[in-house]
N, C-alpha and C positions, 0 to 999 in steps of 0.2 A: 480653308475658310476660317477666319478670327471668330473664336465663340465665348473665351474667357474676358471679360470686361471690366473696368473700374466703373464709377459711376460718372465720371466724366466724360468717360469715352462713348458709352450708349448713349446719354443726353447728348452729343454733339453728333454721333450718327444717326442719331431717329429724326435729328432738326433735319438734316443733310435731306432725310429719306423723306421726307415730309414734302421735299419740292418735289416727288416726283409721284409719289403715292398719296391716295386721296385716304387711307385708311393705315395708321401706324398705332401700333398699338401691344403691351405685352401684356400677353396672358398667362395664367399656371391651368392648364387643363387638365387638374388631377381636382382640382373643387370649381373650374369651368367660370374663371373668372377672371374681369381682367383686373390686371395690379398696376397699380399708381406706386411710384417710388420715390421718395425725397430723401435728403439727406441736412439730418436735423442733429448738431453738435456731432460733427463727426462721425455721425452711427446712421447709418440705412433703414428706413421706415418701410413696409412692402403693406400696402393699404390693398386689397381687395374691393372692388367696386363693383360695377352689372357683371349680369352673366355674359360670355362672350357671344352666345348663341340669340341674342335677344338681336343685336342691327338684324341677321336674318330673319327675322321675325318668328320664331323657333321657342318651344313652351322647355325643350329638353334639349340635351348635348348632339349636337349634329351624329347623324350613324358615321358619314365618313370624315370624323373627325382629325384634319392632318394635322391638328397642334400637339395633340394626342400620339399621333404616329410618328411627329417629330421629335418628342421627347423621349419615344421608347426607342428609335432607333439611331440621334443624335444627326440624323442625314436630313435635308433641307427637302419640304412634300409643298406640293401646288396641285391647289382642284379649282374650280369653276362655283363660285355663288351667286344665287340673286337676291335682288331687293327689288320689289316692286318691277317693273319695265325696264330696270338696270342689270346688265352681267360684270360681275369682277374675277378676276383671277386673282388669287389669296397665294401668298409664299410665305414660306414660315420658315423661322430659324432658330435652331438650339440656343441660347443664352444662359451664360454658367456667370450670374453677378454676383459676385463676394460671396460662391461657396451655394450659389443658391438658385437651382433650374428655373427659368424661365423659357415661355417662347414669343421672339417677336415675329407679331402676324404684319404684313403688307399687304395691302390690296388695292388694285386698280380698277376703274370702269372700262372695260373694252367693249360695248354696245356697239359702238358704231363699227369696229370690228367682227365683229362676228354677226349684224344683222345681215340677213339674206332676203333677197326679194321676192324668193318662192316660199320664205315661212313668215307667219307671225314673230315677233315676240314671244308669247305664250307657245307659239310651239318649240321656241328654240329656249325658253325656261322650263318645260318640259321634258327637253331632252338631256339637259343639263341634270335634272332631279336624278332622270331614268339615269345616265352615267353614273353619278354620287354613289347612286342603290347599288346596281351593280359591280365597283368598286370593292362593296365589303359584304357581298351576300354571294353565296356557293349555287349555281346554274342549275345542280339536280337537287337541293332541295330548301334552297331558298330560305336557310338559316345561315347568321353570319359566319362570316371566314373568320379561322383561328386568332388572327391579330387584333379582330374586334373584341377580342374578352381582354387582352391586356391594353388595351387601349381604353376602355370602356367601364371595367368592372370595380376597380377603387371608388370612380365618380357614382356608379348608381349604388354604391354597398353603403354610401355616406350620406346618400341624398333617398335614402327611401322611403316612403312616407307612413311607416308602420308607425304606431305610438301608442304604447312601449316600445323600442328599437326591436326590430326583429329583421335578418335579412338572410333569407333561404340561398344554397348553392346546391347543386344537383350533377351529378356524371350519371349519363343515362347510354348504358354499352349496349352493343348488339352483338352476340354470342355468334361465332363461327362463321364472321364475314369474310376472313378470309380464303376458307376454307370455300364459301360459295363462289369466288371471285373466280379460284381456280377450276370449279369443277361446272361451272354456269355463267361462266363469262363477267365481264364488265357491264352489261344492258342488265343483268340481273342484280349486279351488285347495288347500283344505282336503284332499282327498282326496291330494294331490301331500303336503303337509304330514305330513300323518299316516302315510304311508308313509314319508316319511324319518327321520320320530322311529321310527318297527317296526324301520326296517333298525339304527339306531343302536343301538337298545337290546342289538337281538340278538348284534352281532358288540361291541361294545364292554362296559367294565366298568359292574357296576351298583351303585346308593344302597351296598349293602353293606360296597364297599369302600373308600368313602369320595370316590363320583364322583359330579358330578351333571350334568344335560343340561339346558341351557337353552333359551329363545329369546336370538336374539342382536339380529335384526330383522326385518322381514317374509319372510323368505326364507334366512334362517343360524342357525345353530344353534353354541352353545357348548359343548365338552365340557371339563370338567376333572378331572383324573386322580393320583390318588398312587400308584397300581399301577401294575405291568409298567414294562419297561424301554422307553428310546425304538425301538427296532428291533419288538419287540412289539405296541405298541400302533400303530407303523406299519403294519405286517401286517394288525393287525386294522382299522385305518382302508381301508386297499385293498379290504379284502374289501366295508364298508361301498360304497365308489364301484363296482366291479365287480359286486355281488351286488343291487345297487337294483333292486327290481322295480317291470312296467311297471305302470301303474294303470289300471281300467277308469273312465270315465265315464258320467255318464247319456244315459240315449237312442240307446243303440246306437253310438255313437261309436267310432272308434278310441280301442284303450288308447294311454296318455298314458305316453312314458318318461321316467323320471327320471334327471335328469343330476345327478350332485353332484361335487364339485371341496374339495379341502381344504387349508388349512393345517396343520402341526404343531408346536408349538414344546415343547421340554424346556430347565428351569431346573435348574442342577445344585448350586445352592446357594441357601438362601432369601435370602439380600441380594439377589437378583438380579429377586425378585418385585418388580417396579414394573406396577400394572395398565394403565396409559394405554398405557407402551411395549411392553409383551408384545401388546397386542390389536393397536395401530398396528402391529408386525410381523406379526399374523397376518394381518391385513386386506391386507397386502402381499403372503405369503406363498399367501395364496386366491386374490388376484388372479392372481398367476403360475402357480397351477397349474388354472387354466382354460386354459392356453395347451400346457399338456404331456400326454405321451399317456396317462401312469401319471395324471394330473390328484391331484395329490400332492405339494405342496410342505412339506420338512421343514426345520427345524434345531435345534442344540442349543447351549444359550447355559451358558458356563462363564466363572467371573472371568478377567478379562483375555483374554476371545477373544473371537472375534464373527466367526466364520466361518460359513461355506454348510455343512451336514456332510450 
């Protein structure tokens, strides 16, 4: 599939695509907007315009964002949106224009395809949501799947609505799960799991203010944050490690306690988002506070410092 373009060539493919698609359009879903492109003396203009997420009628970046997963994996993603009493099927494609990622989104209306006589509408835009969810959220505990932080975490590190900048990252481990896995099964392991997404949820901020919890790998959890200050959401991270409840098992067993240990990091300006080195710091920062008694290692990263705070 053709992905590298001159600007002739997409302008005369998206006419092309435009007889057949009711919705053509390219976006950069790394600041969730779409870009208008002209070519003025020679040289390429990339105008940013609405968010992409507004036709859905949508306040933030869709959870199963496929323009998002298309650019991280350069492979062509199709899901299901509505608008109002209308369903489209959305396809999206890598576009590399003069050196320069894009993704063009198409979308069709298939309503009359996909109505059935034994549902509503709203039942079958219901079920379209419920698939979406499911798509990029983990079964046993109902935080997102690992791809949603690279798919996701540049747009909300940039659009957070701290003021001063401020945007919190977290790896929140859970101490000798593997070790439960083999000695208590998989029902147990799960149950270890899904308690530490309850505790998280409870003491930490939620979707509303613009945080989300992830998986990070079998046994860590991602939080990322534009709320509260770093002293705050320290607090509230402590209460998480201190407040973890013990978990019962099957078959009479002793309950199983849960051990978590965390890193914290605060960005105090957004140049400073680089996602490889923020995690490699927190992956650092996790590791060292399994060794201390608050099991809580912080810091806060500010241009030109880079101290222990």
């Amino acid at each position: 599939m053709k992905y590298e373009y001159t600007y002739a060539e997409l302008k005369n493919e998206m006419s092309v695509l435009e007889n057949t698609f009711s919705i053509v359009r390219l976006v950069d879903p790394i600041i969730c907007r779409v870009v208008h492109v002209t070519l003025q003396n020679d040289k390429l203009i990339f105008s940013p315009t609405s968010p992409c997420y507004q036709v859905w009628n949508r306040s933030q970046q869709c959870a199963n964002c496929i323009s998002a997963r298309t650019l991280r994996s350069g492979q062509a993603c199709t899901k299901f949106e509505c608008i109002e009493n209308q369903v489209f099927q959305i396809i999206c494609r890598y576009i590399l224009l003069e050196n320069t990622k894009l993704i063009l989104e198409m979308g069709t209306d298939i309503t009359a395809f996909v109505l059935d006589s034994r549902k509503t509408k709203e039942e079958i835009q219901e079920g379209i949501r419920d698939l979406n969810h499911k798509m990029v959220t983990d079964p046993v505990t109902q935080a997102y799947r690992p791809h949603y932080i690279e798919e996701h975490l540049l747009h909300t590190a940039m659009n957070t609505g701290n003021n001063p900048y401020s945007f919190h990252l977290a790896l929140i481990g859970i101490d000798g799960l593997e070790e439960i896995r083999k000695n208590s099964g998989h029902l147990a392991c799960d149950g270890i799991l899904r308690a530490a997404a309850d505790s998280i949820r409870k003491y930490l901020p939620g979707e509303e203010t613009g945080a989300f919890l992830a998986l990070y790998n079998e046994d860590t959890f991602l939080f990322a944050a534009g709320s509260d200050t770093h002293e705050e959401l320290k607090e509230k991270l402590l209460k998480v490690i201190h407040n973890a409840p013990a978990v019962p098992i099957l078959f009479g067993e002793k309950p199983l306690s849960l051990q978590l240990c965390a890193g914290l990091i605060t960005c105090t300006s957004p140049e400073l988002i680089q996602k490889d080195r923020l995690i490699n710091t927190l992956d650092s920062l996790r590791e060292k506070a399994g060794q201390l008694p608050l099991r809580l290692a912080d810091r806060i990263i500010r241009p030109a410092q880079d101290q222990i705070m």
